[in-house]
MINU-555846 format. One record per residue (C-alpha): residue in three letters; x, y, z. Coordinates in steps of 0.2 Angstrom, whole numbers, plus 5000, padded with zeros to 4 digits. Each point is the difference from the previous one (the first is absolute). Layout:
<atoms>
ALAXYZ
...
</atoms>
This chain:
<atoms>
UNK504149604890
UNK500949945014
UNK499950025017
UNK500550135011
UNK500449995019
UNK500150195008
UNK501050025018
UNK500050165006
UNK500950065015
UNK500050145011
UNK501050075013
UNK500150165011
UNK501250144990
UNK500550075015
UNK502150005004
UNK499949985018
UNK499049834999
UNK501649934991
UNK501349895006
UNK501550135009
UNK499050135001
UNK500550125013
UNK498350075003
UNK498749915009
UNK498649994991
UNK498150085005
UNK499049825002
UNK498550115003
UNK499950014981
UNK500049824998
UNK499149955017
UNK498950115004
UNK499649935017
UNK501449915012
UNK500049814985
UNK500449925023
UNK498150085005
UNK498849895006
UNK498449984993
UNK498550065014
UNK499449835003
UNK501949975009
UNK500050145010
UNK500949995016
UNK500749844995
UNK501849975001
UNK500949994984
UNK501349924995
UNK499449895015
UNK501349965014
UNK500449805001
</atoms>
């Protein structure tokens, strides 16, 4: 009865998302709205800010 530790790990099948792929990959399936889009509380706010 001993005790067992589980780790399971998942990760997109598709061919393009790997490494030499010659295909872009479709992000929309992953992000399905721009990951850099500001939340509506920032809008018209300059981002990344300029210094």
């Amino acid at each position: 009865d001993a005790e067992v530790l589980w780790l399971i790990v998942g990760a997109p099948e598709e061919t393009e998302l790997l490494a030499g792929s010659k295909t872009k990959p479709d992000m929309s399936l992953i992000y399905p709205v721009d990951p850099k889009q500001l939340p509506k509380e920032l809008v018209g706010v300059e981002w990344p800010p300029k210094s």
